[in-house]
ZAMARGU-4260 file (C-alpha; in steps of 0.2 Angstrom, whole numbers, plus 5000, padded with zeros to 4 digits):
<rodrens>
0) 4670/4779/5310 | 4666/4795/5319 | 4660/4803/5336 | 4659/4794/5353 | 4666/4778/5347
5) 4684/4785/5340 | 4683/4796/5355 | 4680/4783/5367 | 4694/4773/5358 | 4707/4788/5359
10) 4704/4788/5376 | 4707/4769/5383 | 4689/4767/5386 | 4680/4750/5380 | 4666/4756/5366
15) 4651/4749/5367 | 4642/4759/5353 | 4651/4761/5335 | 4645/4778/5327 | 4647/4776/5306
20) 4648/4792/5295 | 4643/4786/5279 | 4641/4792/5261 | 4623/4784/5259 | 4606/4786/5266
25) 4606/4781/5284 | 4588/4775/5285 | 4588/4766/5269 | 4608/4757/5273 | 4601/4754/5291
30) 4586/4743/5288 | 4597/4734/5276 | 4609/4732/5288 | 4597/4728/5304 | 4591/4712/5294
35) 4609/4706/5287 | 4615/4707/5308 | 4597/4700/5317 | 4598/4719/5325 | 4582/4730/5326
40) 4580/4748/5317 | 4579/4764/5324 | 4574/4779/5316 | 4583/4790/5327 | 4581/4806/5319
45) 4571/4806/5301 | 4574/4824/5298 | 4593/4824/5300 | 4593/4806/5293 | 4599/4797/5309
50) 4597/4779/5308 | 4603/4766/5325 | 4604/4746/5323 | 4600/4738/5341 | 4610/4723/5345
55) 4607/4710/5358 | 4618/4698/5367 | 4621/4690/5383 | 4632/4703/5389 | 4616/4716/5385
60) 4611/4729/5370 | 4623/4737/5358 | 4619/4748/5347 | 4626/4757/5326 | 4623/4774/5323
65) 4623/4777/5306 | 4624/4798/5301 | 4625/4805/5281 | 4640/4812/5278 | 4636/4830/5270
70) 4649/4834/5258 | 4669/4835/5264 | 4671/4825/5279 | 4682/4841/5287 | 4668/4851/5283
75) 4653/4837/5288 | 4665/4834/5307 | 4664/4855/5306 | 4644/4853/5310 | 4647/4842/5323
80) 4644/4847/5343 | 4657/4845/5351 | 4674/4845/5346 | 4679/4827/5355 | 4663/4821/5346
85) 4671/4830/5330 | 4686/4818/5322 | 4684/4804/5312 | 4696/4790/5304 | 4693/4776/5289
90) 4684/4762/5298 | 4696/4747/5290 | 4712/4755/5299 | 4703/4755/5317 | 4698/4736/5315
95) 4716/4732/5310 | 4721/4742/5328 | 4727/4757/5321 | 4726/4775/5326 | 4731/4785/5312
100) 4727/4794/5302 | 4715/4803/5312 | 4704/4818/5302 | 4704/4831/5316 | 4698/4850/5310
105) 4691/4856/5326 | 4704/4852/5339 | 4696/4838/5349 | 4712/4829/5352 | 4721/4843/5361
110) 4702/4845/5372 | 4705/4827/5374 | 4720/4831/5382 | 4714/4846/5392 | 4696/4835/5398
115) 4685/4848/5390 | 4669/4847/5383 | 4671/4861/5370 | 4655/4867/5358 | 4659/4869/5340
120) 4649/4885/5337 | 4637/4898/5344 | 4622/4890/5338 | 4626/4872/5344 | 4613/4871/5355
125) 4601/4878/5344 | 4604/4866/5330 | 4597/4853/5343 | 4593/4857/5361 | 4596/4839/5366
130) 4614/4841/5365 | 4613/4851/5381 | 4610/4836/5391 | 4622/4829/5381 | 4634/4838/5386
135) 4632/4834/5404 | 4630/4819/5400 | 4648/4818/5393 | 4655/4828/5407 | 4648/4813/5421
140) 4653/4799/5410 | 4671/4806/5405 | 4674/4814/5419 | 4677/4829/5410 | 4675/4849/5412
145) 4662/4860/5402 | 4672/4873/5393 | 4667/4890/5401 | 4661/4898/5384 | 4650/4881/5380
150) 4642/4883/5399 | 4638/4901/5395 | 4631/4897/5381 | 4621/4882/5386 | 4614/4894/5403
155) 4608/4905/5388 | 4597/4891/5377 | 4593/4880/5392 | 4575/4885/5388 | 4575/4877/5371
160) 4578/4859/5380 | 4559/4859/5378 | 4557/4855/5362 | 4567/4840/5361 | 4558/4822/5364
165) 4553/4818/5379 | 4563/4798/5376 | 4578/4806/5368 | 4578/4818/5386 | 4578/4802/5396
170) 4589/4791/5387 | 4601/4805/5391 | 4598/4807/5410 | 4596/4788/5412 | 4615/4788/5407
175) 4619/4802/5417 | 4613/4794/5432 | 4621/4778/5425 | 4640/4785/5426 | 4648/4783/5441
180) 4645/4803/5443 | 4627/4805/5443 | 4627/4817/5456 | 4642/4828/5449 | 4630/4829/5432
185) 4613/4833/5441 | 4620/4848/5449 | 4630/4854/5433 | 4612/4851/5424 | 4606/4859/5439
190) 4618/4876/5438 | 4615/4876/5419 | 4597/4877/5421 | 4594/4860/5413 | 4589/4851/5429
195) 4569/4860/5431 | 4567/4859/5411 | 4567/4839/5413 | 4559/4837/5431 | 4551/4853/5435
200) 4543/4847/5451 | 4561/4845/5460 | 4562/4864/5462 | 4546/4864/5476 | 4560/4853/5484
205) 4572/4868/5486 | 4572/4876/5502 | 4562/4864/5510 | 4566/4862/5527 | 4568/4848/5537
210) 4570/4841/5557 | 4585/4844/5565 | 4593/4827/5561 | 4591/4831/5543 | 4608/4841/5538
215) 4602/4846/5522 | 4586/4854/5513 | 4575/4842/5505 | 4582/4847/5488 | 4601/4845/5494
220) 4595/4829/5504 | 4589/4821/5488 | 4605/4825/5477 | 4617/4818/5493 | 4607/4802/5491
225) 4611/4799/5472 | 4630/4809/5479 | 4629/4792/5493 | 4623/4778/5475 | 4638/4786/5467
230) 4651/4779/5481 | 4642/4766/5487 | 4640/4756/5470 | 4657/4762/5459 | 4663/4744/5456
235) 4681/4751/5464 | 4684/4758/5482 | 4682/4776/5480 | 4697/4787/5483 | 4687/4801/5493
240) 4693/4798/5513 | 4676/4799/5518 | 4667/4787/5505 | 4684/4775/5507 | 4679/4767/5521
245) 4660/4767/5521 | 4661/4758/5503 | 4675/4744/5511 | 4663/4740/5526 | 4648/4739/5514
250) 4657/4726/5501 | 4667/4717/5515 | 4648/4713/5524 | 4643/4708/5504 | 4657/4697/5501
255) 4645/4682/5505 | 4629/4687/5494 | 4636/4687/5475 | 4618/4689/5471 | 4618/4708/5475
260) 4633/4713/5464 | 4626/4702/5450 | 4610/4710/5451 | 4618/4728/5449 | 4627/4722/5434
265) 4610/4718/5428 | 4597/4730/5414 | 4581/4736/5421 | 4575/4736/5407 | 4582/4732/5387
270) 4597/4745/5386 | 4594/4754/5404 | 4608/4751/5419 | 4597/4745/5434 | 4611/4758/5443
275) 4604/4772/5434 | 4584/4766/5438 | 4590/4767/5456 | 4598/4784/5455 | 4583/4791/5446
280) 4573/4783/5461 | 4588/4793/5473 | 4583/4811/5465 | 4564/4808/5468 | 4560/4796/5483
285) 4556/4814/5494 | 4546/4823/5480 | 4531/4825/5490 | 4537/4831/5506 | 4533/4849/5501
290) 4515/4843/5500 | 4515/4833/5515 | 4524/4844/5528 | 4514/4846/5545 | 4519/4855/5560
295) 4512/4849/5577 | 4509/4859/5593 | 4527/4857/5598 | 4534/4865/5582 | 4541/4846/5576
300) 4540/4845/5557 | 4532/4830/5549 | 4530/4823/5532 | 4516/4812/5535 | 4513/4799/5521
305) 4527/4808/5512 | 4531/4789/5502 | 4515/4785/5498 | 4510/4801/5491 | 4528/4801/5481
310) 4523/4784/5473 | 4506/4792/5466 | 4519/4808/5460 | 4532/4798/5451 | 4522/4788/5439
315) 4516/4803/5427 | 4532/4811/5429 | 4542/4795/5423 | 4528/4791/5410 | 4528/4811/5403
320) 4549/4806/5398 | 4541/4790/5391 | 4550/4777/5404 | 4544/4759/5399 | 4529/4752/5412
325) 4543/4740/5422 | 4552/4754/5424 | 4539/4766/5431 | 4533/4752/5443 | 4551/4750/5448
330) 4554/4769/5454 | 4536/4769/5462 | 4541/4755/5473 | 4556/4763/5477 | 4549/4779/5482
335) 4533/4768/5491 | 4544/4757/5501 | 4560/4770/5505 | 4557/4768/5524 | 4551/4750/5524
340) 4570/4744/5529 | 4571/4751/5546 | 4554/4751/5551 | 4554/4734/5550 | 4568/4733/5559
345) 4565/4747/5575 | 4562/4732/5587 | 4576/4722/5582 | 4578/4708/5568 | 4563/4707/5557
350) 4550/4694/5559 | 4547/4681/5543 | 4530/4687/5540 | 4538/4705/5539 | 4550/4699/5529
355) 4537/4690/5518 | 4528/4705/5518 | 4545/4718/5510 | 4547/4707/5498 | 4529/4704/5492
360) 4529/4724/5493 | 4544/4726/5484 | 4543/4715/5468 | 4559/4718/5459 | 4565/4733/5468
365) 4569/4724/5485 | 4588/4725/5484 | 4585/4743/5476 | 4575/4748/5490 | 4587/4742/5503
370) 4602/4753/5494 | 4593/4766/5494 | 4588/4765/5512 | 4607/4764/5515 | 4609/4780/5505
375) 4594/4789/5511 | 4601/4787/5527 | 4621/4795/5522 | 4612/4809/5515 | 4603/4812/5529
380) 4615/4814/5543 | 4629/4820/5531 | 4643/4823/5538 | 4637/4820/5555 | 4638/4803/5553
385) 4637/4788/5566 | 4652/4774/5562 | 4641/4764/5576 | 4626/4769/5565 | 4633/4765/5548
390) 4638/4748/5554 | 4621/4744/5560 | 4610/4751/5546 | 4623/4738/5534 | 4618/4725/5547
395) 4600/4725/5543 | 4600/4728/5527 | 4613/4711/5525 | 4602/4703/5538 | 4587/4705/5526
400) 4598/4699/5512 | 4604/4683/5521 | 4587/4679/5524 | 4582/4681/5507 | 4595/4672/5499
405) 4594/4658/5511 | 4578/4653/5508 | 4569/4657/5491 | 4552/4652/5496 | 4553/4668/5508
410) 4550/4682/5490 | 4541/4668/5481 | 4532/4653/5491 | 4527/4639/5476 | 4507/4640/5476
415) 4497/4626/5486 | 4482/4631/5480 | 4472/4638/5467 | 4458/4646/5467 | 4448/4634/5459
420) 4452/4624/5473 | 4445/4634/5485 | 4430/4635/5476 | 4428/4617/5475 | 4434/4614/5492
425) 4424/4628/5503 | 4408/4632/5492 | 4416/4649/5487 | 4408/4659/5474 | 4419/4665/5460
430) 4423/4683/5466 | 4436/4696/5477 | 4434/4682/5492 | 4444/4670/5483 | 4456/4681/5481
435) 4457/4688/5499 | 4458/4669/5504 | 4474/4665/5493 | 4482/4678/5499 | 4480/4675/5518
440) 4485/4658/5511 | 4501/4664/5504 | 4506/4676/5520 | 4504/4662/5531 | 4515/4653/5519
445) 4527/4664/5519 | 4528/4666/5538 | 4531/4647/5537 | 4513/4642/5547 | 4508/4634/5533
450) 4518/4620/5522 | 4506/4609/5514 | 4490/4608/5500 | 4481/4605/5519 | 4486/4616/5531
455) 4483/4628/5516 | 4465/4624/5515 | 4461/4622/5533 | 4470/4639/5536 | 4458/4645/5521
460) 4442/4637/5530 | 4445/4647/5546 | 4448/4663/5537 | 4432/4659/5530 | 4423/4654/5545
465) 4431/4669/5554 | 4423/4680/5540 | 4407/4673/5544 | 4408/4677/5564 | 4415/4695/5559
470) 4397/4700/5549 | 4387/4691/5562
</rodrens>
């Protein structure tokens, strides 16, 4: 056993993912393997031989990564990237609870100690650019510092992040994102020169300015929301003073809608955090203010249709890194919908027909949106915060919530009718009118005007009639 798995156990941390060094082919031992354990095969990597065996249960994905071992395993761990990536020890001791002995050549305990990420040569980075992410990605998830050579070093080949696959990039930042330091790993990808080789069109985002209540740059702004995602959904009470207390009011307010911690325990999508989604939608929900400011007569900046325009932005950019269809729709709605909370809220407490109407919007990113709305807002009064504010943004948002999970008919009314019913019932032609019809139906529905096969219809022959008048 080698690599993440060892590392994760030396440290205390529960391992998910087994990494195996073994003296056979990978591809060859992995598909053999993939059908004795019900688990699906991956070719990873076919030039370096890199298999992984996916594994599913209730508790989500798992996953065996199976590498050759090249000659002497001291020489083989040598090759590796990092030197906590670079000890290994006979896989029958580990099962039986032992620790020892250990094969370490490179020093990676004595780093584990220190909490550095250390390269294991010049030319690292080079032997596979994707280890530059990685190595973010192991400073956010461990908690851990970049050694100052390997930062130097990974400033100098940030370029070559390019040439590795768009998938293997975001299964990378989607774990990033996914650690309860996503923001800490943006900006170290950020100061490496990481962060514009995977999403390019942040950096029109620097610099932007913004209205007077805005305390950062759209930029800043947009990492202070995945900084707020951070502290507002660690499973812990953070230990920051200033997170401290905005995290306990937030849970306290949630102790009464399970639902909501259960469904950021949940997968986006087969092996992808829903957490991490949310983040991702964090980092981009402004990406078009730079192409939609506007100043007016006064000298007021304006971002006009700033979340629509966003929606229409993040699609090719999350289907460029190969993100699956669910998830694409997912970030759009996010993005979309960012300032649906509050504005149906300005007058005071949203009306059921609004309410019908989020959640229609929405889909499966409702709760998302609503988090994000709280984080949106944190990052952009920073540290001029409201505590009266705060407690009312939280108020809406668990408002929304009770309303939601107090009546399940309000996200998704059962269908009266059909539209073959229609048809049959008001003489309508197969076409986009039936459609238009069921769906005043089903927002009358919603709004609880209408709760039966009749009222629907006879709400659906005065929309009809209604129709008529309108075209004279």
């Amino acid at each position: 056993m080698t690599g993440g798995c060892l590392r994760d156990a030396l440290l205390g941390r529960p391992a998910h993912d087994i990494d195996l060094s073994v003296a056979a082919d990978p591809l060859d031992l992995g598909r053999r393997l993939a059908d004795a354990l019900g688990g699906a095969f991956v070719a990873l990597h076919e030039e370096f031989s890199i298999a992984r065996i996916v594994l599913r249960d209730e508790n989500g994905s798992h996953s065996i990564d199976l590498l050759p071992v090249r000659g002497e395993m001291e020489v083989d761990l040598a090759e590796r990237d990092f030197s906590i990536n670079a000890m290994a020890m006979p896989l029958a001791p580990f099962v039986e609870g032992k620790r020892e002995p250990v094969i370490d050549p490179c020093g990676g305990r004595l780093d584990l100690e220190r909490r550095l990420v250390r390269a294991l040569s010049d030319a690292v980075f080079r032997r596979d650019p994707l280890r530059l992410l990685r190595a973010v990605r192991l400073c956010a998830e461990l908690d851990f510092s970049l050694e100052p050579e390997t930062a130097a070093l990974a400033r100098r080949d940030a370029s070559l992040l390019a040439q590795s696959a768009p998938e293997r990039q975001r299964e990378e930042l989607l774990r990033i994102l996914d650690s309860p330091r996503g923001a800490a790993g943006l900006r170290l990808a950020d100061e490496l020169g990481l962060l514009e080789q995977v999403l390019p069109e942040l950096t029109a985002m620097r610099g932007e300015k913004q209205p007077p209540e805005h305390y950062w740059d759209v930029f800043q702004h947009s990492l202070g929301t995945v900084v707020a995602l951070d502290a507002l959904l660690t499973p812990e009470k953070p230990a920051d003073r200033h997170w401290a207390p905005l995290w306990r009011h937030l849970w306290v307010e949630m102790k009464e809608l399970p639902e909501v911690e259960k469904h950021f325990g949940e997968e986006a999508s087969p092996g992808h955090g829903r957490v991490g989604v949310l983040k991702l939608g964090g980092v981009l929900h402004d990406i078009a203010k730079p192409d939609t400011r506007t100043t007016d007569d006064t000298g007021r900046m304006r971002f006009f249709g700033h979340a629509r325009e966003g929606a229409a932005k993040v699609g090719p950019i999350l289907r460029r890194l190969r993100f699956s269809g669910a998830e694409v729709r997912l970030v759009e709605a996010m993005v979309r919908e960012h300032l649906r909370p509050l504005q149906i809220a300005k007058d005071g407490p949203p009306s059921r027909r609004a309410l019908f109407r989020y959640f229609r919007d929405c889909g499966d990113a409702a709760i998302d949106v609503l988090f994000l709305s709280l984080a949106d807002h944190l990052a952009t009064v920073g540290p001029r915060l409201e505590w009266g504010d705060w407690r009312g943004h939280v108020a809406v948002i668990k408002h929304i919530l009770m309303q939601r999970f107090a009546d399940e008919t309000l996200a998704a009314p059962p269908r009266l009718l059909t539209g073959h019913d229609l048809m049959e019932a008001l003489g309508v032609s197969p076409g986009p009118l039936v459609g238009q019809l069921l769906a005043a139906v089903e927002e009358a529905q919603g709004a609880g005007e209408v709760r039966s096969r009749e009222e629907a219809l006879a709400l659906a022959r005065r929309e009809l009639e209604r129709r008529a008048r309108a075209r004279g």
